[in-house]
GULOFI-692652 format. One record per residue (C-alpha): residue in three letters; x, y, z. Coordinates in steps of 0.25 Angstrom, whole numbers, padded with zeros to 4 digits, always signed. Each point is the difference from the previous one (the first is absolute). Last residue first. Layout:
N
AlaXYZ...
END
This chain:
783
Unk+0008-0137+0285Unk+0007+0012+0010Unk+0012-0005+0008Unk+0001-0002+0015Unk+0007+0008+0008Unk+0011-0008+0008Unk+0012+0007-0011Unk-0006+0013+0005Unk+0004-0004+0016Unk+0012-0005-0005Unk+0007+0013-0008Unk-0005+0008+0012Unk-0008+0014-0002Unk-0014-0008-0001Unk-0008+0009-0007Unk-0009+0010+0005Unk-0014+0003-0008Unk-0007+0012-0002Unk+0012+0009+0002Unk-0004+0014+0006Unk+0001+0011-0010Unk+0007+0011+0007Unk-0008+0014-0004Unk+0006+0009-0009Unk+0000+0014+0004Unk+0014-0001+0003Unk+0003-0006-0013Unk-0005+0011-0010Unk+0006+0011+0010Unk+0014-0007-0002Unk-0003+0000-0015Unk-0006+0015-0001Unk+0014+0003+0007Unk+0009-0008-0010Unk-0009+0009-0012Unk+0003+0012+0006Unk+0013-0002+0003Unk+0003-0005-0016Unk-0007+0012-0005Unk+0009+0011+0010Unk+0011-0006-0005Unk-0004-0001-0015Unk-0004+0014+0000Unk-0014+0005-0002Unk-0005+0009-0012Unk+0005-0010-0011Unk-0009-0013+0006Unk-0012+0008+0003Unk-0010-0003-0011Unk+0006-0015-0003Unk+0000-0003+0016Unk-0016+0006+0000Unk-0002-0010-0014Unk+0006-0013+0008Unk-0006+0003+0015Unk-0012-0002-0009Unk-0010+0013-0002Unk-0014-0001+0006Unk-0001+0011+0011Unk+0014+0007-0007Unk-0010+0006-0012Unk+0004+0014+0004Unk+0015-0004-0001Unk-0001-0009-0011Unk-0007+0011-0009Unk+0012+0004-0008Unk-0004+0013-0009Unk-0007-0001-0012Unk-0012+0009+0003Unk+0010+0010+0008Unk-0003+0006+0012Unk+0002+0016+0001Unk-0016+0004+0002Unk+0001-0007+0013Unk-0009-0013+0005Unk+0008-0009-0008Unk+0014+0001+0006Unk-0004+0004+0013Unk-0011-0008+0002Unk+0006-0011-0003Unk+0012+0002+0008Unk-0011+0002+0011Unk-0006-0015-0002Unk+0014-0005+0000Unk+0003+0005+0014Unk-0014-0007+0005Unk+0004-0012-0007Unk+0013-0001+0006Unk-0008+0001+0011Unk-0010-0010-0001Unk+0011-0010-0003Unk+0008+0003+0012Unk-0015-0002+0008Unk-0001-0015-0009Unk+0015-0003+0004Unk-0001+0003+0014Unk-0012-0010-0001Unk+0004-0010-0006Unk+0001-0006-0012Unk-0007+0010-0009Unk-0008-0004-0011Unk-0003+0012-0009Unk+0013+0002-0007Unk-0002-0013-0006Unk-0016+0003-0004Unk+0004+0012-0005Unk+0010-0006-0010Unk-0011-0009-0006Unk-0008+0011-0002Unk+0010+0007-0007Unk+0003-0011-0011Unk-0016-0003-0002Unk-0002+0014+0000Unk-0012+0007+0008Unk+0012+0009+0005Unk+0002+0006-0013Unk+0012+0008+0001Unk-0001+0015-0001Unk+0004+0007-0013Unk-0012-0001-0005Unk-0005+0007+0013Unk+0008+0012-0003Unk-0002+0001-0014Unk-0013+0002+0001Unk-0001+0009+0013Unk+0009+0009-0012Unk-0009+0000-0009Unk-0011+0003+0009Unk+0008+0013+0006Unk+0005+0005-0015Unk-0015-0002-0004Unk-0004+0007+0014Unk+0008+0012-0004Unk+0010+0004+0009Unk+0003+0006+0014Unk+0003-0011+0011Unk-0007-0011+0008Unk-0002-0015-0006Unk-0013-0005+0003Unk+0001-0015+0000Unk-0016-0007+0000Unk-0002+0001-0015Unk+0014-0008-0002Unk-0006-0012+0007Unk-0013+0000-0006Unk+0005+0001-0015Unk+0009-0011+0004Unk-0009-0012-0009Unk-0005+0008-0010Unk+0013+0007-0003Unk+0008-0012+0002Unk-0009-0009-0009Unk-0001+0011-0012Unk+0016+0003+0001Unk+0003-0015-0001Unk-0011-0002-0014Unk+0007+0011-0005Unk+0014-0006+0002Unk-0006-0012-0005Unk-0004+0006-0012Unk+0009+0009-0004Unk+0011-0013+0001Unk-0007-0009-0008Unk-0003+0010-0011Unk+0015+0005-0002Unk+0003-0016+0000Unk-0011-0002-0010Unk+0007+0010-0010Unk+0013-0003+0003Unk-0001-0014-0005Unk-0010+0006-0013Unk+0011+0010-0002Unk+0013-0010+0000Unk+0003+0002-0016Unk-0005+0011-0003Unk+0011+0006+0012Unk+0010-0007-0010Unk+0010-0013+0001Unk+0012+0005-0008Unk+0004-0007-0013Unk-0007+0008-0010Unk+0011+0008-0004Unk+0008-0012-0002Unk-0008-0003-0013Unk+0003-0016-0004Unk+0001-0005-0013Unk-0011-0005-0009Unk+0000-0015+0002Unk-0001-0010-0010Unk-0013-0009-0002Unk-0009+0012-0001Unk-0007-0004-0013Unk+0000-0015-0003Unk+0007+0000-0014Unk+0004+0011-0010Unk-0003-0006-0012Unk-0011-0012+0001Unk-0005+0008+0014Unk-0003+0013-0008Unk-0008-0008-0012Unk-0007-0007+0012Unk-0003+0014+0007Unk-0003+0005-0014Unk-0011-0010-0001Unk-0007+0002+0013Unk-0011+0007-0001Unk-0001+0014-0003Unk+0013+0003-0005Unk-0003-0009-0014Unk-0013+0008-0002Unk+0006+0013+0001Unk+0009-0003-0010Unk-0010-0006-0009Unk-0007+0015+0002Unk+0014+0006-0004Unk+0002-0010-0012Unk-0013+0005-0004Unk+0003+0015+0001Unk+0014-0002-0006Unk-0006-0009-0012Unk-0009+0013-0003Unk+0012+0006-0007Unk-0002+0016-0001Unk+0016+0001+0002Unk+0007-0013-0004Unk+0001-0010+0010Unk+0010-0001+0014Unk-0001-0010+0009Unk+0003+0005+0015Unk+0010+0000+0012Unk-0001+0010+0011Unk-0007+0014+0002Unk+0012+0006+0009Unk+0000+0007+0013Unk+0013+0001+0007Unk+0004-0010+0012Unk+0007+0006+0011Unk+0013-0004+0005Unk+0005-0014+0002Unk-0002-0013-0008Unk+0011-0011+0008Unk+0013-0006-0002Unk+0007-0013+0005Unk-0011-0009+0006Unk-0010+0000-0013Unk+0013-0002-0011Unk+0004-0016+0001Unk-0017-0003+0002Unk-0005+0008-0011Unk-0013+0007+0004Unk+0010+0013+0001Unk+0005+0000-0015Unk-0018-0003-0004Unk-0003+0011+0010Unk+0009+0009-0006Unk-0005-0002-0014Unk-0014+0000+0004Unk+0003+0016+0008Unk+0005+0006-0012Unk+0016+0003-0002Unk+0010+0007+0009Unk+0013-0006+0005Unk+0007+0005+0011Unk+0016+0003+0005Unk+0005-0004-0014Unk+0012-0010-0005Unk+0014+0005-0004Unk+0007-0002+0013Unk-0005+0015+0005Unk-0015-0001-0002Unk+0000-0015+0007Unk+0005-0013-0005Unk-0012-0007+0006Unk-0011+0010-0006Unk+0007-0003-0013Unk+0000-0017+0002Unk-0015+0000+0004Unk-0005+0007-0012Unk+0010-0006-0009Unk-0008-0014+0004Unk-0012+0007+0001Unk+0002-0001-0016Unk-0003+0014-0009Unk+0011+0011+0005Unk+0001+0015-0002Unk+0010+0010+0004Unk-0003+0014+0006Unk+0013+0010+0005Unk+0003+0004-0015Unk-0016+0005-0001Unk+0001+0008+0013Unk-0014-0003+0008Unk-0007+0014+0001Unk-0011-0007+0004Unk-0007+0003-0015Unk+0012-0008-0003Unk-0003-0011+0007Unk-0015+0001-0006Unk+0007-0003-0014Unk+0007-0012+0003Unk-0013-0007+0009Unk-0005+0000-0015Unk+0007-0014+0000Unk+0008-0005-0014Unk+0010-0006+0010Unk-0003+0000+0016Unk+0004+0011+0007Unk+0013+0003+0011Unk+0006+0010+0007Unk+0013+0005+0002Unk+0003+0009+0011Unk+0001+0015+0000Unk-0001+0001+0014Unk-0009+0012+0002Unk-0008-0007-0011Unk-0001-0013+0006Unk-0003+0005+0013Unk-0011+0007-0005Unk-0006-0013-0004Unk-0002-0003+0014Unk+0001-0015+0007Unk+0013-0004-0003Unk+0008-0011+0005Unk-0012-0006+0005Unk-0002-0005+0015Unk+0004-0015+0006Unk-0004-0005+0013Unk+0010-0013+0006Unk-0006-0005+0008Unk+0004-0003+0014Unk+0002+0016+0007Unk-0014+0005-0005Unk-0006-0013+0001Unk+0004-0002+0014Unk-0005+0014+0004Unk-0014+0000-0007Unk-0001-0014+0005Unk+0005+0006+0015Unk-0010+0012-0002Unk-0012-0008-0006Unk+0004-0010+0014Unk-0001+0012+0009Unk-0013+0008-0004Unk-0009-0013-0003Unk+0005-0002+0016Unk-0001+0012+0007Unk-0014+0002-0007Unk-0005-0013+0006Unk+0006+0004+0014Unk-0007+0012-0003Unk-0013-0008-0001Unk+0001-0008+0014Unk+0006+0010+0007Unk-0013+0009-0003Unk-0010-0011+0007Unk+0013-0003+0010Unk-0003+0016+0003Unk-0015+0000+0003Unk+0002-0013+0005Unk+0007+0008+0013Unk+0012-0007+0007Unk+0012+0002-0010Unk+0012-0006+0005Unk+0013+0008-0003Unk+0013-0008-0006Unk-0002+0003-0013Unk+0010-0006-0009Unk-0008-0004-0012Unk+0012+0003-0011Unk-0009+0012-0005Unk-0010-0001+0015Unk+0013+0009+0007Unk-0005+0012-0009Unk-0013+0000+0006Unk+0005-0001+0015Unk+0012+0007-0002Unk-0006+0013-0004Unk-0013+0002+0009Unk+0010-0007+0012Unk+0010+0012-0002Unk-0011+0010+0002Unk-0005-0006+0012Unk+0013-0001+0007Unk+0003+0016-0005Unk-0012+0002+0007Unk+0003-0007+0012Unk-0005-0015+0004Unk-0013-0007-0006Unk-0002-0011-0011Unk+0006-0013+0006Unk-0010+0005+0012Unk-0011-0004-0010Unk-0015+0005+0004Unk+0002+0015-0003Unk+0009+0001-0010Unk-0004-0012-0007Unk-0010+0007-0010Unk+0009+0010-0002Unk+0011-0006-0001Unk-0007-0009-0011Unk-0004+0013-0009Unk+0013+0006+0002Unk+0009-0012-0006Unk-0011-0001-0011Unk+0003+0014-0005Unk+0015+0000+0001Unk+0000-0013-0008Unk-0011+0004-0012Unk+0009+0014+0001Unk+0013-0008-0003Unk-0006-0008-0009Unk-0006+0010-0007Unk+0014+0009-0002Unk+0006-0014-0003Unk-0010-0001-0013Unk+0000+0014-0005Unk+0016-0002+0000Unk-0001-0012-0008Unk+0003-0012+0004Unk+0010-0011-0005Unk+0009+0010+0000Unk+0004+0005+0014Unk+0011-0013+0003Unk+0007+0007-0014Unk+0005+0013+0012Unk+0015-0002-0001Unk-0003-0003-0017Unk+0004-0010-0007Unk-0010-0012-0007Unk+0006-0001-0015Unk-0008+0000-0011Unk+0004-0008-0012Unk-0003+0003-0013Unk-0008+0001-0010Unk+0002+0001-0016Unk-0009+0009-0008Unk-0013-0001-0008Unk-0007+0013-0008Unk-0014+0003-0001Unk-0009+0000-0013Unk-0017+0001+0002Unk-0011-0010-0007Unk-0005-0014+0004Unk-0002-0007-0012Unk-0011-0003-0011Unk-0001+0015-0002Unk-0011+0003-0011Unk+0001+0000-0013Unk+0007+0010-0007Unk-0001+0007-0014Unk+0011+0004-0009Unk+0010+0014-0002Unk-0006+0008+0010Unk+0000-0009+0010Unk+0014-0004-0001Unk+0004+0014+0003Unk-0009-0001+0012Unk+0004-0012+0006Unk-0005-0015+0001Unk+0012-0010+0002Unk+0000-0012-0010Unk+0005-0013+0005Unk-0004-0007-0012Unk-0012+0003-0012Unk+0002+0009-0010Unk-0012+0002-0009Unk-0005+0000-0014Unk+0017+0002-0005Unk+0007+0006-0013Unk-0011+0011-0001Unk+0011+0010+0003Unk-0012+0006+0011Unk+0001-0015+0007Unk+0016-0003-0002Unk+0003+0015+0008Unk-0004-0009+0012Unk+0012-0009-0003Unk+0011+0014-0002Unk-0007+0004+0014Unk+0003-0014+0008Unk+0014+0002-0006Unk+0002+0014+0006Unk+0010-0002+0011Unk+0011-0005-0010Unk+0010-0010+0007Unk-0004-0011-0013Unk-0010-0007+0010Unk-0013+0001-0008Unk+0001+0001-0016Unk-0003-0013-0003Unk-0013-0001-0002Unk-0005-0013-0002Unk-0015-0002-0009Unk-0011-0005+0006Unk-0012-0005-0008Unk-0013+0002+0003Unk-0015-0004-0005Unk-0011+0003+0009Unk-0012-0007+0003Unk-0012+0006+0004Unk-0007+0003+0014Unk+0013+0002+0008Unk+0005-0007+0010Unk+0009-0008-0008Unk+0006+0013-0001Unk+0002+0003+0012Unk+0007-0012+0004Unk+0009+0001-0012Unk+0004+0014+0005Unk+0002-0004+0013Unk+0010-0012-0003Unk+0007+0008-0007Unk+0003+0010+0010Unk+0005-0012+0008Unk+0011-0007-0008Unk-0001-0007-0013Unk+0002+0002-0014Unk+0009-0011-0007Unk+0004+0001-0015Unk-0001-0012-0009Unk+0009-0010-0004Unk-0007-0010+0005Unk+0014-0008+0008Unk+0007+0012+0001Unk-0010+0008+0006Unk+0003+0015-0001Unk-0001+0009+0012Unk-0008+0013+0005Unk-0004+0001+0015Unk-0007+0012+0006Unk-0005+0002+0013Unk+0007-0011+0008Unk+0012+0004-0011Unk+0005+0009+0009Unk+0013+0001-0006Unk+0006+0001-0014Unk-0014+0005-0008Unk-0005-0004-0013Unk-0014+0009+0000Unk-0011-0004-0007Unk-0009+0007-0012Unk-0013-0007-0004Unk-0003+0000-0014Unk-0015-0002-0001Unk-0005-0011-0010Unk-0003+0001-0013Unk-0016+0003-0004Unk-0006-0012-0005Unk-0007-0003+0016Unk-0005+0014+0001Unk+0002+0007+0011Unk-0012+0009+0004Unk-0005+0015+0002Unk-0014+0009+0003Unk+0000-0008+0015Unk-0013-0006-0003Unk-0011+0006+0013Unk-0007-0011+0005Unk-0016+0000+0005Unk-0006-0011-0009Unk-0013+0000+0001Unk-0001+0010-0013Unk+0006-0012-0008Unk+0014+0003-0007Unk+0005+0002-0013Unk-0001+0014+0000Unk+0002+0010+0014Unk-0014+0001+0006Unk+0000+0010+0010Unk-0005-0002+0016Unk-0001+0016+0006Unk+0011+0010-0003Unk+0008+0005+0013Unk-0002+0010+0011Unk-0013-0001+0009Unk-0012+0013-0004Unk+0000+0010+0011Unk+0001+0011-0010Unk-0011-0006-0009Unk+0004-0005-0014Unk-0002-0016+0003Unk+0013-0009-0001Unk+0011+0009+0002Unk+0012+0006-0009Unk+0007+0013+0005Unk-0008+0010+0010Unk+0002+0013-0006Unk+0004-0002-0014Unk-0009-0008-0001Unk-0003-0015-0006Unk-0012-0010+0001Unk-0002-0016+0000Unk-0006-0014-0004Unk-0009+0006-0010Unk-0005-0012-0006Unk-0001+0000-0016Unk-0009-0010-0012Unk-0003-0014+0005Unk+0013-0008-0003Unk+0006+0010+0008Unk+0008+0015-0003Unk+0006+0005+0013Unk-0003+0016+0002Unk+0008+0009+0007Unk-0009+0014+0001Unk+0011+0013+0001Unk-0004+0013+0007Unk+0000+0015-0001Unk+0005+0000-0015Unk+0006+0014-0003Unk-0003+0006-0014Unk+0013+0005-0004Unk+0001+0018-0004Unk+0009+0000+0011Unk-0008-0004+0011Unk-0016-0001-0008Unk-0011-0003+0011Unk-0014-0009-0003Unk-0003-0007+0013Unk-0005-0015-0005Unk-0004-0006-0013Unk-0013+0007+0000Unk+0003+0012+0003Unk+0001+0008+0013Unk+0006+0014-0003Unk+0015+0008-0003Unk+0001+0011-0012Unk+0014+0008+0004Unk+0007-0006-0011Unk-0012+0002-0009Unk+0000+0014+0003Unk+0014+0003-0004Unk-0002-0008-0013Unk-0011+0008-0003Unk+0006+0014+0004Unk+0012-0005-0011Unk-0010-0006-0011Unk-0006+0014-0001Unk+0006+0007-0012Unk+0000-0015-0006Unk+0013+0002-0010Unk+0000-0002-0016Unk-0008-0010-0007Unk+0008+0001-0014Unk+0013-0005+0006Unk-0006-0011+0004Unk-0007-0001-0015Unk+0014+0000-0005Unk+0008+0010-0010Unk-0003+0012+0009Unk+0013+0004+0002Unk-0003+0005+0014Unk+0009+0009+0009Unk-0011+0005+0007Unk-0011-0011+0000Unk-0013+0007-0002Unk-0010+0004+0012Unk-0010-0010+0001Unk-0015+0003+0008Unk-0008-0010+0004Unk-0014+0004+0007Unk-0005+0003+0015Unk+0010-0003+0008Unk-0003+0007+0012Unk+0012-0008+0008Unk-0009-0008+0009Unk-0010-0005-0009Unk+0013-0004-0010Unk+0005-0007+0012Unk-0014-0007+0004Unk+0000-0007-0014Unk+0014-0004+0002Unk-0001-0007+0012Unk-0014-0007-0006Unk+0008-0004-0012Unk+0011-0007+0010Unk-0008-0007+0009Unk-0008-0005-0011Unk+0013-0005-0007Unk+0003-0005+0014Unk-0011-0008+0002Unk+0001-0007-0014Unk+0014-0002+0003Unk-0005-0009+0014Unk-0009-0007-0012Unk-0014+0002-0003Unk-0007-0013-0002Unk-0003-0004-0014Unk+0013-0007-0004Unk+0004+0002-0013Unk-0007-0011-0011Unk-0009+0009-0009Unk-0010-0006-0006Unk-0010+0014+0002Unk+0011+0010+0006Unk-0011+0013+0001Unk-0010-0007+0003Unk+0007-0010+0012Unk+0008+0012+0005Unk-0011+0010+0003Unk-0008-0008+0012Unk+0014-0007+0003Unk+0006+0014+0004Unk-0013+0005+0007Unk-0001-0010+0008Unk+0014+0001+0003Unk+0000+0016+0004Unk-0010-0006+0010Unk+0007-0008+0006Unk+0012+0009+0002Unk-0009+0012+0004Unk-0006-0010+0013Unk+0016-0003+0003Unk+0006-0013+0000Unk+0015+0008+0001Unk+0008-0003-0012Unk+0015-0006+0004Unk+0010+0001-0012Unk+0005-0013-0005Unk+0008-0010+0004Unk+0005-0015-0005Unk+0002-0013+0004Unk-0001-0012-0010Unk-0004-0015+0005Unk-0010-0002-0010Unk+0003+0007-0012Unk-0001-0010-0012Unk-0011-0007+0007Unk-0008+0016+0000Unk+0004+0001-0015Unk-0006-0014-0003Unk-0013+0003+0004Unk+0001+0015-0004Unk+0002+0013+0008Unk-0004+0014-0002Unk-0013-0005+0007Unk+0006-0002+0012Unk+0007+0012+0003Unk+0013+0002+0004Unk+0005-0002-0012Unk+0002+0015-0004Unk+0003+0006+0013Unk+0010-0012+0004Unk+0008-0002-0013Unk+0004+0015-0001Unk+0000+0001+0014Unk+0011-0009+0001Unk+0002-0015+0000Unk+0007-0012+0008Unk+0002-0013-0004Unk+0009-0010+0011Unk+0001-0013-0006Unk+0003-0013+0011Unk-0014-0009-0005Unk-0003+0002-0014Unk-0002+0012-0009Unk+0013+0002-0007Unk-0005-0017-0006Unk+0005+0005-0014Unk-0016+0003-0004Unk-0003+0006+0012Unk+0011+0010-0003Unk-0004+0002-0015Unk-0014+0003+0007Unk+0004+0008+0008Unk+0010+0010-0007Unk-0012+0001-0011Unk-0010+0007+0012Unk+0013+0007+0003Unk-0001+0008-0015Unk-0016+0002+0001Unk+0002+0006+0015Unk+0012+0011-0004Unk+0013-0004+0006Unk+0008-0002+0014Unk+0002-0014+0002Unk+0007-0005+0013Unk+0007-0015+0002Unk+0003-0007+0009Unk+0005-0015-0003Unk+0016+0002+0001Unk+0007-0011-0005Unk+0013-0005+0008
END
């Protein structure tokens, strides 16, 4: 690697040589880097100071010098200077242009002239050296009596000059601002200015944007836009010696072999297959060479570390492997960026879990989601007997009655058992939905169920590394890992960690166990463990558990100040944004996802989540048709309740509220179920049984009244009685079958027979047949 930038600091006349031996080794073509200070800038800076051939030997250079206002005093000060310059310096070859030094030097006499003014000097007065030996003219001039109030007044001297504000801090004269030049085949470009204050911009104004304008680096046309990266390979330099680990296990990553057949040592694996893919991404070639290391795998948790020491030892370019990225590591060589996934995590044995328990039929659902099924039950059951209540006899009968049919009615639609016949389409409407619900609800909690009791669910053995601790169970790591070194920043005890390098070993320790000389847990980064878990004979008998901890990942490492890292870093980037590194992945590790990750039991139980949107449209299904119900009985009864007046003290809220109730609690006679009923009641056979009839219903016209008139009737009570006019000789023997005794029942009911025939008229036969066996065989037949 040959670095092309280069910075000259020395007089203008000694760099104006630099150049041209440069220009003459070909220094000043395409990729150099020159850079300049003041001294170059405030001298060369001008046009006339350079020659033909100077200004080709300096094409491409960047340099500064002191910013100089374009003020009115400025250009006159240069009139001035060239008027006197030419006759004074007849032939002479210097530039004829004051220069930024010429400014100052002005600044500066002007400064002094004004200090003397201001001090009341008004002659030079020397006082003689005490102390003097007087055998050298120095020693001869003695001691200005008045340089100390000069000095003092000079330091205090500030005004405008011609170069700028003229202020002294510490006895240095302070530069306000900085002009970036870029020499050009035609003479200088200002492509850029400096301050303190606001850094480098393109124009000097405060709202100026950041950044230079175009510059002219050599060797290249001043179309041409890009900037040369100041450093290249070189195709006679050796090549790089790439360090690469020889590991036992994992070799997806890293795989080191000799081939008996060539003869020469084999390097293959995935890490390998990145880095070469990013650097044939590069611009330039590069000329590697890997070298094995075979200090991985020897039980000693700093091998990775003794391999990255091989950069700063000068006995390795770069290491290049399975290389985790840490902060020690980082301090000894230069990363690229991740080409992993990063964190570290710890894998453990599962096993089995057992379904027990006296109360296991309430897991598959959480308690959040029984308590709202229990109210999305309760809830419907009450809006249907509502609607039904008045127009369903099914839905009527005693408080406790009524009640009771809230309950059973919607818990009885579970295994679709309802027995009741809903008449209004208000309720078939929500039936219709909640039957739906009923249905989702049941079979999620049967599969739940099934699953739960059929298949076998399996947990981790550990999922806290707590546990481990309090414990004191062995653990496990991966040879020459860094994982070592955060255990025992766990508080991990060092005899109670072992390390492994194959998934085989990793597999046959989590099976032995911490007590049968294996390990309850295996720590190492999150790409190792999915490669042992990705493994078909290992991904059903141990799973990753616990939390994963942040880590940076797997990186190449280069020397510190390398520029390969950054470059490598951006072929990197490249490589994971398409679809290279998938292929690379695929080649390795396989299709990802192809073995399981185990099963969380936690996550088992159907949740409230889970059912929201089914309850959600029930909940609305419901309020709605109750309200649409309570909208058409209040418009359609309004005029009914209006005309009772019930007597009493109380307020006329309490008083409505309570007529409300009342007549919701009536049948609906308008009923189609009711209707029919009255009709029955309302055609008599005969008229004994027609004036019995109006006297029942005389008798239950006054129960009525005496049950619904008073303050002490109850809005829920039994209204057979009072609605006796239209009730079947069924519901009147279901109202009064525990108030009468059975005797008493069964005269009643032979009486009401007796009377039932005696009013019956004799029907008179339409046609008498023969009574003799003859006399009907002399009939003749039908055709």
């Amino acid at each position: 690697m040959t670095a092309r930038v280069f910075v000259v600091h020395m007089s203008f006349p000694l760099a104006l040589r630099l150049f041209h031996r440069a220009k003459n080794s070909g220094m000043m073509s395409e990729g150099y880097v020159w850079i300049a200070t003041a001294a170059v800038g405030d001298t060369g800076g001008d046009g006339d100071a350079l020659g033909r051939e100077d200004t080709d030997a300096m094409q491409g250079v960047v340099s500064v010098r002191q910013y100089v206002p374009p003020t009115i005093q400025a250009g006159d000060f240069a009139k001035r200077f060239r008027a006197r310059f030419l006759p004074e310096n007849d032939g002479s070859q210097d530039t004829t242009e004051p220069t930024t030094s010429t400014f100052k030097a002005y600044d500066t006499a002007v400064a002094v002239a004004a200090a003397v003014e201001a001090a009341g000097i008004s002659g030079s007065d020397f006082v003689p050296s005490k102390g003097g030996t007087g055998l050298t003219e120095l020693d001869q001039l003695g001691v200005s009596a008045t340089g100390e109030n000069l000095l003092k007044a000079v330091r205090n001297t500030t005004f405008d000059g011609l170069a700028g504000k003229f202020r002294l801090s510490d006895g240095q004269s302070q530069t306000p601002a900085y002009e970036i030049v870029n020499f050009a085949a035609d003479g200088f470009k200002t492509v850029g200015f400096w301050t303190a204050k606001t850094g480098i911009s393109q124009e000097f104004a405060a709202d100026s944007s950041e950044g230079l304008k175009k510059v002219n680096f050599p060797g290249v046309e001043e179309s041409d836009m890009r900037i040369p990266d100041g450093w290249a390979f070189s195709p006679v330099e050796r090549a790089l010696v790439i360090a690469v680990p020889v590991k036992h296990g994992f070799q997806q990553f890293v795989q080191v072999y000799n081939d008996t057949t060539s003869g020469r040592t084999i390097v293959s694996g995935y890490s390998i297959d990145v880095f070469e893919a990013a650097i044939k991404a590069l611009p330039y070639p590069v000329y590697y060479q890997y070298v094995p290391y075979y200090g991985i795998g020897n039980a000693s948790s700093s091998s990775y570390d003794q391999m990255i020491d091989l950069i700063p030892e000068e006995k390795a370019d770069a290491v290049v492997g399975d290389v985790s990225i840490t902060v020690g590591r980082m301090a000894e060589a230069d990363f690229t960026m991740p080409f992993t996934e990063s964190g570290w995590s710890m894998v453990v044995a599962v096993q089995a879990q057992e379904a027990t328990g006296m109360f296991f039929f309430l897991k598959p659902l959480t308690p959040g989601l029984w308590l709202a099924s229990l109210a999305a039950f309760i809830f419907t059951g009450f809006v249907i007997w509502v609607i039904e209540h008045r127009i369903n006899p099914e839905f009527r009968g005693t408080p406790l009655q009524q009640f009771g049919i809230i309950f059973h009615y919607a818990f009885s639609t579970l295994v679709f058992a309802h027995r009741e016949n809903v008449v209004s389409n208000l309720s078939k409407f929500l039936m219709v939905i909640w039957v739906f619900a009923v249905l989702i609800l049941t079979s999620s909690y049967t599969a739940s169920l099934t699953s739960m009791l059929t298949v076998q669910k399996l947990r981790p053995a550990v999922t806290d590394v707590n546990d481990l601790l309090d414990n004191g169970d062995y653990v496990g790591y991966q040879e020459g890992s860094f994982v070592y070194g955060e255990l025992l920043k766990m508080n991990f005890d060092p005899s109670k960690l072992r390390s492994y390098s194959t998934p085989a070993e990793y597999a046959d320790a989590l099976s032995r166990g911490s007590d049968d000389g294996g390990v309850a847990a295996v720590f190492d980064e999150v790409p190792y463990l999915k490669v042992f878990l990705s493994q078909p004979q290992y991904c059903d008998g141990y799973v990753m558990s616990g939390p994963v901890y942040k880590g940076t990942g797997l990186g190449f490492a280069f020397p510190r100040g390398s520029p390969m890292a950054t470059e490598v870093s951006r072929a990197i980037v490249g490589l994971t944004e398409g679809d290279n590194i998938d292929l690379i992945e695929r080649k390795w590790f396989g299709v990802p996802g192809s073995c399981g990750d185990g099963v969380d039991a936690a996550n088992a139980s159907l949740t409230l989540w889970n059912f929201s949107g089914l309850f959600l449209i029930t909940a609305v299904a419901a309020t709605l048709v109750l309200l649409v119900y309570l909208v058409m009985f209040i418009c359609r009864e309004r005029h009914e309740v209006r005309a009772v007046a019930e007597p009493g003290s109380g307020s006329v809220s309490l008083k409505r509220f309570r007529a409300w109730l009342q007549h919701y609690d009536r049948k609906d006679m308008t009923a189609p179920h009711f209707r029919q009923q009255q009709s029955w009641s309302d055609s008599p056979s005969t008229n004994g049984g027609s004036s019995q009839g109006r006297k029942r219903t005389e008798q239950d016209e006054a129960t009525a009244t005496r049950d619904f008139g008073g303050p002490r009737a109850s809005p829920l009570s039994d209204h057979s009685r009072m609605d006796s006019v239209s009730a079947s000789p069924l519901e009147r023997k279901g109202s009064n079958e525990f108030r009468t005794p059975f005797e008493q029942r069964m005269g009643e009911a032979a009486a009401a027979s007796a009377e039932r025939r005696s009013s019956t008229p004799e029907r008179k036969p339409s046609l008498k047949l023969p009574q003799d066996t003859e006399e009907r065989k002399k009939l003749p037949l039908s055709p």
